[in-house]
Structure formats: structure tokens, C-alpha cells
C-alpha positions in Angstrom: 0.0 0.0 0.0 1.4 3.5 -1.1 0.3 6.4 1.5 0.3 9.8 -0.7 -0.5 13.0 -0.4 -3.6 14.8 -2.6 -1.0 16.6 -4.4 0.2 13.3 -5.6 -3.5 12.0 -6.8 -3.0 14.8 -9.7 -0.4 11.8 -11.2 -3.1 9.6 -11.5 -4.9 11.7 -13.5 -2.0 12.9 -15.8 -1.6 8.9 -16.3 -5.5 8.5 -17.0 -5.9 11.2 -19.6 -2.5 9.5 -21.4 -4.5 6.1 -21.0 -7.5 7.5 -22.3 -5.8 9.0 -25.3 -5.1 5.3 -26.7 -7.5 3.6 -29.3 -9.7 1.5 -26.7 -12.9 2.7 -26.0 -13.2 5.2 -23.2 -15.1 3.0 -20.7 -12.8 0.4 -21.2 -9.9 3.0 -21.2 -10.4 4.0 -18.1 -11.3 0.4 -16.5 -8.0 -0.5 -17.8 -6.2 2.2 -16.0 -8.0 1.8 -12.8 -7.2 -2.2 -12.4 -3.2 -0.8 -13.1 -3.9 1.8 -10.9 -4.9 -1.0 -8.2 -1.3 -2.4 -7.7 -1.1 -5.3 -5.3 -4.7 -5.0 -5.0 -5.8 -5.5 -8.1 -6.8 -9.1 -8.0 -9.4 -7.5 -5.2 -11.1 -5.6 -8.4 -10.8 -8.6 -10.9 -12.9 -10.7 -8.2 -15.4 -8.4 -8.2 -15.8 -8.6 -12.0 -15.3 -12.3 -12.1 -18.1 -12.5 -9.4 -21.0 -11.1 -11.8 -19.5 -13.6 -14.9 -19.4 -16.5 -13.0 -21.3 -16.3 -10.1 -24.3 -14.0 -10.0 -24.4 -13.7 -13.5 -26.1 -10.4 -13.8 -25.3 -8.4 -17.0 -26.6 -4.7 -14.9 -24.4 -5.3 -12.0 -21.6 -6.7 -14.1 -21.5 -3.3 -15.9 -22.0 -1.3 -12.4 -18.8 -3.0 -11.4 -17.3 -1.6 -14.3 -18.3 2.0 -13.7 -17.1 1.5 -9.9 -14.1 0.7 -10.5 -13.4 3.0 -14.1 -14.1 5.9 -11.8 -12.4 4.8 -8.9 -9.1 6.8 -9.4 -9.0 9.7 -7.7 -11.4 8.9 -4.4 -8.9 8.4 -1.6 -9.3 7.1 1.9 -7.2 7.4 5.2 -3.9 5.1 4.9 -3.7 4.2 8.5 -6.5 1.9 8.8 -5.7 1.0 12.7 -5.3 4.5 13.5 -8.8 5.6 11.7 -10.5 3.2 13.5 -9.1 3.8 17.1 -10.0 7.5 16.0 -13.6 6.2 15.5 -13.5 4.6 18.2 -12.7 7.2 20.8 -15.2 9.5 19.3 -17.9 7.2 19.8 -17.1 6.7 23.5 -17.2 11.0 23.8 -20.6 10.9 21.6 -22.2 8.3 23.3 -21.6 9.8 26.7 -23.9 11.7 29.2 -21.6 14.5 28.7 -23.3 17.8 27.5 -22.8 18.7 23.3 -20.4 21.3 23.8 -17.9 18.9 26.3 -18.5 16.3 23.3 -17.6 19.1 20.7 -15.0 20.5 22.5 -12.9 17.1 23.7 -13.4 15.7 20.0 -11.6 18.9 18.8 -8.7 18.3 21.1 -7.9 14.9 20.7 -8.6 15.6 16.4 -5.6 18.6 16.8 -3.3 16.1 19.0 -2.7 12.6 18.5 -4.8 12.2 15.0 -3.6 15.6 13.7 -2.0 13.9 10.8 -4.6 11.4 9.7 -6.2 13.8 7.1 -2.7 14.1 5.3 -2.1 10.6 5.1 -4.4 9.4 2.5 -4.5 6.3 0.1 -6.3 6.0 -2.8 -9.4 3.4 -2.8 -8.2 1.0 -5.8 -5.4 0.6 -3.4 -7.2 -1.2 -0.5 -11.0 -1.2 -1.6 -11.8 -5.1 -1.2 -14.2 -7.3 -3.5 -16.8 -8.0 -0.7 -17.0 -4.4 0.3 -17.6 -3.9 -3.6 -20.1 -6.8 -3.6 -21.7 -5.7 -1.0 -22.8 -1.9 -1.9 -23.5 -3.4 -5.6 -25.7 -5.9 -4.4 -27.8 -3.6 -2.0 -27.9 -1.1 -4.5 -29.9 -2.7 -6.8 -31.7 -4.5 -4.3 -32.7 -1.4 -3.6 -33.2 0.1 -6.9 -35.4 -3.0 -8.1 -37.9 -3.7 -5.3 -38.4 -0.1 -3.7 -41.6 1.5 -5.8 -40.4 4.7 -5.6 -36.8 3.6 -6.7 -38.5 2.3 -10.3 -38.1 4.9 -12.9 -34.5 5.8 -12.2 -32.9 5.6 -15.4 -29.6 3.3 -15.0 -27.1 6.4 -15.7 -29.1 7.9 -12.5 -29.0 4.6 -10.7 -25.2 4.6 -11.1 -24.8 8.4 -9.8 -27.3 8.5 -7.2 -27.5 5.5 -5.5 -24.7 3.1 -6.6 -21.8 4.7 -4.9 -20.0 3.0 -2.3 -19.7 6.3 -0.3 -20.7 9.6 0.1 -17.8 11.7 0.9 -14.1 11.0 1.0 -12.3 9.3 3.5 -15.8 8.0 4.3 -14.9 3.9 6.2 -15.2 1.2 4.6 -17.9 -0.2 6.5 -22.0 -1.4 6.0 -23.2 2.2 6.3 -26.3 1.4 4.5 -27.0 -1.5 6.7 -26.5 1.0 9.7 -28.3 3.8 8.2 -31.7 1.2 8.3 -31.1 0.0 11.3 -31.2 3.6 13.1 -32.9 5.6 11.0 -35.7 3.0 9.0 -38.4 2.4 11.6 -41.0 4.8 9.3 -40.1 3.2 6.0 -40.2 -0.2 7.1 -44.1 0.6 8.4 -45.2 2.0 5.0 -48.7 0.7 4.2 -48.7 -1.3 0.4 -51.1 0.6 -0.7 -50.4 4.1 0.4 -49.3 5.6 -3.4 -48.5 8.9 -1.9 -46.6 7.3 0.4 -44.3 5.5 -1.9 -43.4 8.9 -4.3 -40.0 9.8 -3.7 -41.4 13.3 -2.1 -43.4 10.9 0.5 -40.6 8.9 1.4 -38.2 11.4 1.5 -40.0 13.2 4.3 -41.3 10.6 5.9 -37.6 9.3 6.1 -36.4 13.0 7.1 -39.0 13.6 9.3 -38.0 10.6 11.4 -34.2 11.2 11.1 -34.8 14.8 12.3 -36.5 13.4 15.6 -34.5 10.9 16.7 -30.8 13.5 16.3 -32.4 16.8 16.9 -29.6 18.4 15.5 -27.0 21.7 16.7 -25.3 23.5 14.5 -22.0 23.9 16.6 -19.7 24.9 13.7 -19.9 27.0 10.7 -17.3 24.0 9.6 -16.3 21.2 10.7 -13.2 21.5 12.9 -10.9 18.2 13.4 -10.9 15.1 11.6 -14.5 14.5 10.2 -16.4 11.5 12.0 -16.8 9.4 9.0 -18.0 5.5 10.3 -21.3 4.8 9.9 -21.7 4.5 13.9 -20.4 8.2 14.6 -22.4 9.7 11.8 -25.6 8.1 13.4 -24.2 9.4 17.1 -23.4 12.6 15.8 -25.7 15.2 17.0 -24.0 18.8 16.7 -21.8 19.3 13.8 -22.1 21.6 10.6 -24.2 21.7 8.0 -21.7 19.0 6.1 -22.3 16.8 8.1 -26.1 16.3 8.4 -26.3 16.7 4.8 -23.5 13.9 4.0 -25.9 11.7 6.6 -29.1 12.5 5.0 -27.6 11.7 1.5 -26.1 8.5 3.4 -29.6 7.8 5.0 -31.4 8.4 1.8 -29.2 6.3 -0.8 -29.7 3.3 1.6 -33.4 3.1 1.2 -33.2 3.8 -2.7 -34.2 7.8 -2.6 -31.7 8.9 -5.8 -30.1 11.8 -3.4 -26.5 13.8 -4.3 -24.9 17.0 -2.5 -25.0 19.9 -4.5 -23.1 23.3 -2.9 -21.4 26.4 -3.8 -18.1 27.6 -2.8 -19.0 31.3 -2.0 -22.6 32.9 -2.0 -22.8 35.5 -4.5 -22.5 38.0 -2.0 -21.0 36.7 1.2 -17.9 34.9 1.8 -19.1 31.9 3.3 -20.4 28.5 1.1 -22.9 26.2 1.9 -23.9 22.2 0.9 -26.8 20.8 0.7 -28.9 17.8 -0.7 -31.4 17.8 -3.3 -32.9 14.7 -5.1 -34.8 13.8 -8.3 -38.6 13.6 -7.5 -41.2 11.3 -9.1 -42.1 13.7 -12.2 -38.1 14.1 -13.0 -37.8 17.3 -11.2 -34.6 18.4 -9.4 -35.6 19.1 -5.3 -33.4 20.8 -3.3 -33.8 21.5 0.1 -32.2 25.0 1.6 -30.6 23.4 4.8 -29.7 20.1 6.3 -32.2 17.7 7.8 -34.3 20.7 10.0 -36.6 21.8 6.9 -39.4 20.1 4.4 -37.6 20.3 0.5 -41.0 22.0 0.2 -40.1 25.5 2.1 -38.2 26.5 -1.0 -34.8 27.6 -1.7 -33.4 30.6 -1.0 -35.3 32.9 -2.9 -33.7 36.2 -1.9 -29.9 34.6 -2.4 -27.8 35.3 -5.5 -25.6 32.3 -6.5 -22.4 32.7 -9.0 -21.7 28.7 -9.1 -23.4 25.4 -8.2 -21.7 21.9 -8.3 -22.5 18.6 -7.9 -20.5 16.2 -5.9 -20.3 13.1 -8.0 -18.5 9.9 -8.1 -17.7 9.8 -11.7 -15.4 12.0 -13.1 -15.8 15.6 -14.6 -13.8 14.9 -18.4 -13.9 18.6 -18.3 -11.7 19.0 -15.4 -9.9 16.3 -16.2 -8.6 17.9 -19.9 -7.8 21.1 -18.3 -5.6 19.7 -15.1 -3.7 17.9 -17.8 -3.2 21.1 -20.2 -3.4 24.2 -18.5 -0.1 25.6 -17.5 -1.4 27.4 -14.5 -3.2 24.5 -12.8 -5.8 25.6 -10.2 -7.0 22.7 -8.1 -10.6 22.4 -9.1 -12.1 18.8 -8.0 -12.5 16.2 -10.3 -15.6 15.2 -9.0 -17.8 18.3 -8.8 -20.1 19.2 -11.7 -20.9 22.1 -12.8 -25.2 22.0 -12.7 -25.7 25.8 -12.0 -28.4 25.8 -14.8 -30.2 23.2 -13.3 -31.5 26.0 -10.9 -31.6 29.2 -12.8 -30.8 31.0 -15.7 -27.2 31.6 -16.7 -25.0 33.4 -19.3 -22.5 32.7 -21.2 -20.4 35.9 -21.2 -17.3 36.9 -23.4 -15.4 39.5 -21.6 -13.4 41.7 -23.2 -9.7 41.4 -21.9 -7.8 44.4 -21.2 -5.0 45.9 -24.0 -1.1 44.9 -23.7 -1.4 42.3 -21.4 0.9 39.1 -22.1 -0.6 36.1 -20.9 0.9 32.3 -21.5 -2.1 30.5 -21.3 -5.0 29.9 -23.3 -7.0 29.1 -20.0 -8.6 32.1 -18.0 -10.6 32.4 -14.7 -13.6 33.7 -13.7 -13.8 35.3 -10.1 -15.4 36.8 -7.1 -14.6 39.7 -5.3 -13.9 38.1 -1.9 -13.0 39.0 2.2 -10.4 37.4 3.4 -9.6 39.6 6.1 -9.9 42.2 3.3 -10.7 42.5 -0.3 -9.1 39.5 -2.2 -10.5 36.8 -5.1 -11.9 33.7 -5.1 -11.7 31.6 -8.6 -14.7 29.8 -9.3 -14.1 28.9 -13.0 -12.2 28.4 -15.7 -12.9 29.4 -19.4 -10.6 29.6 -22.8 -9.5 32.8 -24.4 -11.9 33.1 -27.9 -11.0 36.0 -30.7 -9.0 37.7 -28.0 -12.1 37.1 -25.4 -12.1 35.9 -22.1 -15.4 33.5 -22.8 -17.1 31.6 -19.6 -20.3 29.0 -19.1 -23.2 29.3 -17.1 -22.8 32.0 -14.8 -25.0 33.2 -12.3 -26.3 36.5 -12.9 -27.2 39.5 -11.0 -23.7 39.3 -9.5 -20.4 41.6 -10.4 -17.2 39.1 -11.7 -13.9 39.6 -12.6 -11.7 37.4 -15.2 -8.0 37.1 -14.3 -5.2 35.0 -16.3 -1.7 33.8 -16.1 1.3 35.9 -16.5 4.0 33.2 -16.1 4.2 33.7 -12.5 0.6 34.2 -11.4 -2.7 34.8 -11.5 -3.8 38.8 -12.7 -6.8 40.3 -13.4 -7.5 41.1 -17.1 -10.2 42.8 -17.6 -12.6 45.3 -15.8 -14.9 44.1 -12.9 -18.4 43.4 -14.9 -21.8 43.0 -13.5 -24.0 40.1 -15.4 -27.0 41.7 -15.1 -30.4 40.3 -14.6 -31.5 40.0 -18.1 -27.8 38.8 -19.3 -26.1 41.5 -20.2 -22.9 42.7 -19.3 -21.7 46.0 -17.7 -18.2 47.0 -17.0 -17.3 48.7 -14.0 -14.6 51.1 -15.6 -12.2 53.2 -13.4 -11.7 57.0 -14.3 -9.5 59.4 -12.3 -9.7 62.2 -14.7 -11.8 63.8 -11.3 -13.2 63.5 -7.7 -16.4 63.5 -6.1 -17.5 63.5 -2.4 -19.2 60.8 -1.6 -21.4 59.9 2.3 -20.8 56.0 3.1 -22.9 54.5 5.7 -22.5 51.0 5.4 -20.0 48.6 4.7 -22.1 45.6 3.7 -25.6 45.3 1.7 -28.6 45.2 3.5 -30.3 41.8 3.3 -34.1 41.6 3.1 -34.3 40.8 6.9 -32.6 44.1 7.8 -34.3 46.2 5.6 -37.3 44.4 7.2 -36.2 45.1 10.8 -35.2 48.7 10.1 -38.2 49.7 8.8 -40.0 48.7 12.2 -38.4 52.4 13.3 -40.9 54.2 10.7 -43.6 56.3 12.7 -41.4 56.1 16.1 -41.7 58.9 18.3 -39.5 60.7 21.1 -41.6 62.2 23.5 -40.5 63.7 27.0 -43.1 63.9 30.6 -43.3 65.0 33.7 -45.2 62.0 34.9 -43.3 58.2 34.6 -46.8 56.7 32.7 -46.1 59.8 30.2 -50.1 60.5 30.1 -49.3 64.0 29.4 -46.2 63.4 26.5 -45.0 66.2 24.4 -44.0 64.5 20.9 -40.1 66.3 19.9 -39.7 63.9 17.1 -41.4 61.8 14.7 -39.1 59.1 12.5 -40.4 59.4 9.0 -37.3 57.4 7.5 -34.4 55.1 7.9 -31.9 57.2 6.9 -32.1 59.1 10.2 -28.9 61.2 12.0 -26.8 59.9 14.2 -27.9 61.8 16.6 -31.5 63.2 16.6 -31.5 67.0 18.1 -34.5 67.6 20.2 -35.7 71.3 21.2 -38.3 70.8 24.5 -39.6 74.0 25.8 -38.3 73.3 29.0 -36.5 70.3 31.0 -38.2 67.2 31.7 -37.6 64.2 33.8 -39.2 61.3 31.8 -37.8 61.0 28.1 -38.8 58.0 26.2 -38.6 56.1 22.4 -41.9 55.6 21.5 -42.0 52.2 19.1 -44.9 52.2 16.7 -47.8 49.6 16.9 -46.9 46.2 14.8 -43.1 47.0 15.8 -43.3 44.6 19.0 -40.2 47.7 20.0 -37.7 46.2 17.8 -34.6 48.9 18.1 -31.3 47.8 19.4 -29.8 51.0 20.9 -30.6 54.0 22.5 -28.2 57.3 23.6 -29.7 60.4 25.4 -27.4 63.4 25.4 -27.1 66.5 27.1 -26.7 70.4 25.9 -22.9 69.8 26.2 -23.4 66.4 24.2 -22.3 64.2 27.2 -24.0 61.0 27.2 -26.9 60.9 29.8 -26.4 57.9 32.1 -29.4 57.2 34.6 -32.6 54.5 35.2 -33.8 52.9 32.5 -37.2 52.3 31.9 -40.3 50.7 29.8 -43.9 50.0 29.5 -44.4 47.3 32.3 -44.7 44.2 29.6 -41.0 44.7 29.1 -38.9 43.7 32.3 -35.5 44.7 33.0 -33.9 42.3 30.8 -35.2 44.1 27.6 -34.5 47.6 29.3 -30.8 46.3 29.3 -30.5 45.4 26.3 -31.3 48.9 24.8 -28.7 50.6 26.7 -25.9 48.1 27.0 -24.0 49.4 23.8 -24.2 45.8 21.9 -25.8 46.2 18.3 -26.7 43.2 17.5 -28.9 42.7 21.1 -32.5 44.1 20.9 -35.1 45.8 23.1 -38.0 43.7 21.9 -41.2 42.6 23.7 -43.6 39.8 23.1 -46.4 42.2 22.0 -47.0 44.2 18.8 -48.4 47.7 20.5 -48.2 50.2 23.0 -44.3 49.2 23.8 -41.5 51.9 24.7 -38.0 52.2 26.0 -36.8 55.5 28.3 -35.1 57.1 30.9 -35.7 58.4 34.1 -33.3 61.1 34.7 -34.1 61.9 38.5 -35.4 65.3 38.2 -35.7 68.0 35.2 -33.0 67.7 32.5 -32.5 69.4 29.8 -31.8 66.6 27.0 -30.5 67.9 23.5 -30.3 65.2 21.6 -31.0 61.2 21.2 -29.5 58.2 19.2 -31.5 55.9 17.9 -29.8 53.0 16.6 -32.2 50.5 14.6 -31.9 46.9 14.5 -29.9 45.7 12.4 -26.8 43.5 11.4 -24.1 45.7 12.9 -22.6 46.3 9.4 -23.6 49.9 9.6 -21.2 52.6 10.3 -20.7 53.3 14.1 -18.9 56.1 16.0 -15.7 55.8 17.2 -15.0 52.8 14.7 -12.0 52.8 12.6 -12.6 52.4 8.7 -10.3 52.7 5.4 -11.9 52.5 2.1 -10.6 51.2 -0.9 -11.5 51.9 -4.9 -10.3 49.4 -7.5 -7.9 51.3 -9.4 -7.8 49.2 -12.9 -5.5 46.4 -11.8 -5.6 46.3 -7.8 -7.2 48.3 -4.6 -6.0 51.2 -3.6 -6.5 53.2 -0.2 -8.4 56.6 -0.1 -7.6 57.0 3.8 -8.1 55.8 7.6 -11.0 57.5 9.2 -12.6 57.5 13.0 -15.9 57.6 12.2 -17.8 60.6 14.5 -21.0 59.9 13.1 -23.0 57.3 11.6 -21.9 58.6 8.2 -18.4 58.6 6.6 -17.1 61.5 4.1 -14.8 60.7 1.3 -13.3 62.2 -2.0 -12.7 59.2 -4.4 -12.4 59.3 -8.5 -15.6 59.6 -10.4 -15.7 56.1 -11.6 -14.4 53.2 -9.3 -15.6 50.5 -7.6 -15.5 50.9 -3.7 -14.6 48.9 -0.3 -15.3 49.7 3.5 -13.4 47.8 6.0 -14.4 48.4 9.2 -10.4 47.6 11.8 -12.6 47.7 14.8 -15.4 44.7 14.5 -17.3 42.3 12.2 -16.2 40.9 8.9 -19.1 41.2 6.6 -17.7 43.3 3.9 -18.7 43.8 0.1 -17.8 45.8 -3.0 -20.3 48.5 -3.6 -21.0 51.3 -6.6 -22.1 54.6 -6.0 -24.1 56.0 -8.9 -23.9 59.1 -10.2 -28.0 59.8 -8.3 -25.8 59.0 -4.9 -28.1 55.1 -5.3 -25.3 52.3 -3.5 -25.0 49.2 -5.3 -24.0 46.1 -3.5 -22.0 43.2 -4.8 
């Protein structure tokens, strides 16, 4: 057995495309090179293809073998069996324990960052070690499964092999009987199902019947945005798993699913279009032939929809055969980006793309006929993420089905590295294409207030301010309030300037009805602008706990109250002040600018960002002079890390992309 790094796999495929190249035909090309591939263990993969000629003599399965095993190159597994499995091992102990999730989180952290650190590293691939009764044993229940479940029956055989064939879901996934496991736990429901229940036995039915009961017996937490440490990958720590990411309960559902013959695959993208995280999930092919995602892991119905307010620039399938398309450009581009083998490109099977030809800047030299297609990115500031590739056309950087409604740029290879080459562009929502051109030839002043676009949730939440009203009183139940203020919009001051005809003792932030309060700060300030520090207080439905949160300087904690009307949030100053001023802060997603922050912006000078300045924001508003055409960037030194590229028009309308 020959351990290897994933760096290492790339020869494989170098090998495969020179294979493949020869006169056979490609199916048997590529069988051909896998059994080489297989080494010592390549007698293991002739017994699997002797066992369907001789022994269970079935044509299907003989040629399922075949696609196993032409595809297997490339899908790698931890080399240190022993250690995997004492790994496993010790992770079920912490999972099945009566420890709470976070001790369980927490200690399967450590002991992944100290004594299995290196298992990830030290991978194998499967032709290597795979075994014919493993083999045998996911070919045989996969059709079992294909042929006698009714709702397995109209799968074609190409969506057979893709969909439920597989002899795992993710990489470095054990070699163990999974689907045998994934019944046993998880199969109660199914294995109840009345004959002659039709709606029952669609695959929509079974689906949810099988998610529904899933979802019940792991309750799942989301504990990590990722997963952290070595993933938990047997069948028995996937099924004692309950906290993880996302990943992980989709890999399970897809694991869960394929065992009973629901035809399921993990589709993803690596950014969203306008954030930098990505996100996986599964999705599977319903009884009328129609794809059905589902927006999350195992916690929502396929049938809530799928993300209807998110943009996406790139969707691919995780697959166990591989992409041809990769697998030509690995071996021929001389700037070789690591793009899996085994992740389709199926952003058209959710929306409509374009296929865009950019125009690539003048003078540049580049030495390969490959270009790239890219986000703008945070990284801990404004970067690029490749999501693409595409070929240079009649001098024109050309790229496949891209999502639109999203800003790009193409970059290309110099020799040494990766440059951008041509404008940022915008594929706008009908298709076209609109370049974001820089131009220096003058300045403008521009007002920034935010350094990341507002999602429909904030927008939602800050309109909740609309019709608020400060009012002051002499009496604590405000029966006799004089109104100073009336919110009419969101684009309100930093600080509010009030003129009472004389001081007051009770001052107060009236929320309007349907609002159920909804702010998340509040300031009062005297005539020397010092902040006014005394009781807080409410309506009586509120409690002290909500009072708090108004006035304990966090923006992302709320004063809300579990009623729509007739809610407010105040102070009691002791005795007659004179107040000259309030902040109102609505809630939001802290990504809006806040005094005494430190920002620098950045415009996109033609080839690379550029700093217009460091600033200590006073207000909730930041002033710069910038060129007259540019793309811009806030970063904000002193908190968060949601950050996009925005355009100011030439109306003073902010763009966000």
C-alpha cells in the first residue's frame, strides 16, 4: 500500500488522460487504468468482475462494477486503517456519553488537533485497499434497492449509477456497512409503509417521511460553521453525531437516503454571491423528474423553498464519476488551479445563466489559453476567489453558465501568477454585461454609511423604526407626552436633536404599533453632548432584561417585547433635565457605520485596490473624496467581517456586490 498526499493524486490523472488517449474505447480505457492503478490490489477488483460472470451472473451489476471501479481513481481514503479506526473509536465513546454537546464538541476537537492531527494528510487511494466484498456488498444492495423499492422504479440506469450506486458519500468516508447502519437507526418509518399508500411511496413521500424521522430521533446543533478536526466518517459516529455543521447532516441525509433507494447527491457552492461563506446541501430527483433541493440540512421540508432572496455565481455537484472537463484542463493548463475532479458544474439546473465573453484588457501578455472567472472576496480584506475556468476566444475571455445578478472579474496567467485582465463586470439580470470602468480624470465627495448590503431581513427590521416617536413627561406613565420627534425614514442622523420648551424628567422612544419595540440602541445626550447615564425604563410588559438590552452598547442585542403595540424604551433622569439630543440605533446587522469605529476605504484602481484613507468615524456617516468612476470597499479595523464591494451612482443610489 502506497500512503500519498492529494497533491500526488494529480499523477493519477496525468496517467488516466494519457490512457484514455489510446485507441480502446473510453469505458474500457479507463477500466483499464483503474485495475493498473490498483497495484497489489488488483486481484481484489478482478474478483469483483469475475463474481458477476461467474457467479451472479447479472449483465446490470456486471457493468455497475465496471463503472465503480473506471471511476475509482481519484477517491482516496485514510492510509492508517488501525489509526482511523481507534479514531472512530474514541469518538464514539465521547458521543455516546452523558456529557453535554459542547464537552463532546469541544474534547473531539482536542484529541482531532493532538494525536490524529495527521490522519487527514495521510491518505490512500481506494483502488489501493477497496476489497471485492466491500464492492459486492454496496453493488448488491444497490440494486436490491433500486429493483424492489416503488419509488426507486423509474430511475434511469445512468441515475441509478450516480445516485444510489456509490459505495460512499464523501471522501475518507470507512469502509464499513453504512447502509445496513443507516436502516437500522434511522428505518423504523419506511419499514411501516402501508402497500397501498401511493403517496406514500413517491419519492417526495418517502423522503419526508424518512427526514422527518431522522430529524426526531438527532435533533440536531449547529455547533460549527465548519467542521473542525478530523470528520467522524463511520457509519456509527455519523448516526451518534448530533452537533456538527451543515456538512455533516447533509452527508448523513444523503447517506440515510441512498440506503433506502431515494436517488439523493450533495449539491453546494463555494461562496454565496454576495458573502464569503459556502454552503452544501442535498437535493434529489422527484417522481415527475424534477430536481428538489432542500435550503438546509435535515431541519426543513424540500418543500419551504430555496433561498429565494440569495444570489448564486456557481453550483456543483459532488459526484463519483469524473468531470472529463476538469480532467482535460488539469492535464493542459499551465497554470493548474486545483478544481475537483468530482464536482459538476449544474448551475443551470436552478436558474438561468449566461454565457459571457469579456473583453480582456490591451497589452497584457498572458501564457495561457485558460482564463478564470472570479469573485470579489473578504479574506480579512478585499481578495479573489476563482470559481471557474474558461478559454480565451477572438482575444475574449469567454465563460459557461454564470450566475447572474452578480459583479465578476476574469483574471489569467502571467507566467508567475494569477492577474486580473479585464474590468470588474456586472452580469445583469437580463444577461447582459456591464463593466465597472475606473476613471480618475476627477473626484467626487461621496457619504458611506454602510459597509455591507442590507439583506431583506434588515431592511425588514429597520423599517420597524418608521412612525417612532421621542416624547418627554413629567409624569413616569407619560399620560401628558410632548411628541419632539417623529421618525419618517431610515436614513435618520446619528444623533437626533430635540428642542423641549423646557427640561423634563421622563424621556422616552416611543415604538410604533406592529413594531413589537424592535430597536437595538438607544443614547440620550445632554446640551454639552455628554451621554446621559441614569434608570432605565419601559412599558411594564417589558422587564428589566429588555431595558438592558437597549442601553448596554451591543448592536446586535434588541429591546424587543412579546407584544406588537403600546411598547417603549426611556429614561428616568431623576429630576428636570435638559436633553438635546437622542440616538436611535435601529436593529440591524451591525454592518452599519458606528462612531468611534475605525474604517479605510478602498476603490479598484484598474488592476488592484487602492487606499483613499483611515477614518474614525464621529458619526453614523463617513465622508470621502474618491475618482468619479471606481468601484469601492469599507473595511471596518474595529469589528465584524461582513464586507462587500459597492457602486455609487452618479444619483448617490449604493450598489452592493
Amino acid at each position: 500500500m502506497n500512503t500519498l498526499s492529494k497533491k500526488a493524486i494529480k499523477a493519477l490523472f496525468v496517467s488516466f488522460l494519457i490512457v484514455a488517449s489510446s485507441g480502446c474505447s473510453k469505458d474500457t480505457q479507463y477500466l483499464r487504468y483503474a485495475l493498473n492503478a490498483a497495484g497489489d490490489n488488483k486481484s481484489e477488483l478482478k474478483a469483483v468482475l469475475k463474481h458477476y460472470r461467474t457467479v451472479d451472473k447479472d449483465p446490470q451489476k456486471l457493468k455497475a462494477a465496471k463503472y465503480l471501479i473506471a471511476n475509482m481513481p481519484g477517491h482516496y481514503s485514510y492510509a492508517d486503517t488501525a489509526k482511523a479506526n481507534k479514531y472512530y473509536a474514541v469518538a464514539l465513546k465521547i458521543l455516546t456519553s452523558d456529557r453535554d454537546m459542547f464537552w463532546k464538541r469541544d474534547t473531539i476537537q482536542k484529541i482531532s488537533a493532538g494525536e490524529f492531527s495527521n490522519m487527514s494528510s495521510n491518505i490512500v487511494p481506494d483502488v489501493e485497499v477497496i476489497t471485492a466484498d466491500y464492492l459486492i456488498y454496496n453493488i448488491d444492495h444497490a440494486f436490491t434497492q433500486w429493483r424492489t423499492r416503488p419509488w426507486a422504479q423509474q430511475l434511469s440506469y445512468e441515475e441509478f449509477c450516480e445516485y444510489l450506486l456509490p459505495y460512499k458519500v464523501v471522501e475518507l468516508q470507512k469502509f464499513d456497512h453504512w447502509r445496513d447502519t443507516m436502516i437500522a437507526h434511522f428505518g423504523d418509518s419506511i419499514s411501516r409503509l402501508p402497500a397501498d399508500n401511493e403517496q406514500c411511496h413517491t419519492i417526495y413521500g418517502v423522503q419526508e417521511i424518512a427526514r422527518n424521522e431522522l430529524y426526531w430521533k438527532m435533533r440536531p446543533n449547529i455547533l460549527w460553521e465548519t467542521s473542525n478536526g478530523c470528520p467522524l466518517l463511520s457509519a456509527e459516529t455519523m448516526v451518534n453525531m448530533k452537533f456538527g455543521a451543515c456538512t455533516d447532516y447533509v452527508t448523513l441525509a444523503t447517506a440515510l437516503f441512498r440506503s433506502i433507494g431515494i436517488p439523493t447527491f450533495i449539491d453546494g457552492i463555494k461562496h454565496w454571491g454576495r458573502g464569503f461563506q459556502g454552503h452544501t446541501w442535498y437535493a434529489f430527483i422527484s417522481d415527475n423528474g424534477i430536481l428538489t433541493p432542500t435550503s438546509e440540512d435535515i431541519t426543513t421540508p424540500a418543500s419551504w423553498g430555496f433561498f429565494t432572496y440569495e444570489r448564486f455565481p456557481k453550483i456543483t455537484r459532488s459526484s463519483y464519476s469524473i468531470d472529463k472537463r476538469i480532467l482535460e484542463y488539469r492535464n493542459n493548463a499551465k497554470y493548474e488551479y486545483p478544481f475537483s475532479y468530482f464536482k459538476h458544474d449544474v448551475t443551470d439546473n436552478y436558474f438561468r445563466t449566461s454565457d459571457v465573453k469579456i473583453k480582456i484588457k490591451e497589452g497584457l501578455k498572458l501564457k495561457d489559453k485558460y482564463v478564470y472567472i472570479a469573485l470579489f472576496h473578504n479574506n480579512n480584506g478585499p481578495t479573489t476567489s476563482i470559481l471557474d475556468f474558461g478559454r480565451i476566444k477572438n482575444g475574449m475571455a469567454c465563460f459557461e453558465k454564470m450566475g447572474r445578478e452578480l459583479m465578476y472579474i476574469a483574471m489569467g496567467f502571467d507566467g508567475i501568477d494569477l492577474i486580473p485582465i479585464s474590468d470588474p463586470f456586472i452580469i445583469k439580470k437580463d444577461g447582459s454585461v456591464e463593466y465597472v470602468e475606473y476613471d480618475n480624470s476627477a473626484t467626487r465627495k461621496v457619504e458611506i454609511r454602510r459597509k455591507y448590503y442590507e439583506s431583506y431581513n434588515v431592511v425588514h427590521q429597520r423599517r420597524k423604526i418608521l412612525g417612532a416617536q421621542i416624547q418627554c413627561s413629567d409624569n413616569r406613565d407619560f399620560r401628558d407626552a410632548v411628541t419632539l420627534y417623529t421618525i419618517e425614514t431610515t436614513d435618520i442622523p446619528n444623533r437626533i436633536k430635540l428642542n423641549a420648551p423646557r427640561p423634563y424628567r421622563y424621556w422616552r422612544y416611543m415604538s410604533p404599533d406592529g413594531s413589537w419595540g424592535n430597536m437595538a440602541e438607544l443614547a440620550w445626550f445632554d446640551e454639552n453632548g455628554d451621554k446621559l447615564s441614569r434608570k432605565g425604563i419601559a412599558n411594564a410588559e417589558a422587564g428589566q432584561d429588555a431595558i438592558d438590552r437597549a442601553y448596554d452598547g451591543n448592536l446586535l442585542s434588541n429591546f424587543e417585547i412579546n407584544q406588537p403595540d403600546g411598547n417603549w424604551i426611556g429614561m428616568d433622569m431623576g429630576k428636570p433635565t435638559v436633553v438635546s439630543s437622542v440616538m436611535v440605533i435601529p436593529r440591524s446587522d451591525d454592518n452599519d457605520v458606528y462612531p468611534g469605529n475605525e474604517y479605510e476605504l478602498f476603490y479598484w484602481n484598474g488592476s488592484r485596490w487602492k487606499s483613499s484613507g483611515f477614518q474614525i468615524a464621529t458619526e453614523n456617516v463617513l465622508e470621502y473624496d474618491v475618482p468619479v468612476k471606481c468601484l469601492l470597499w469599507l473595511r471596518n479595523y474595529t469589528r465584524g467581517r461582513d464586507e462587500r464591494p459597492f457602486i455609487i451612482r452618479e444619483d448617490g443610489k449604493v450598489e452592493w456586490w
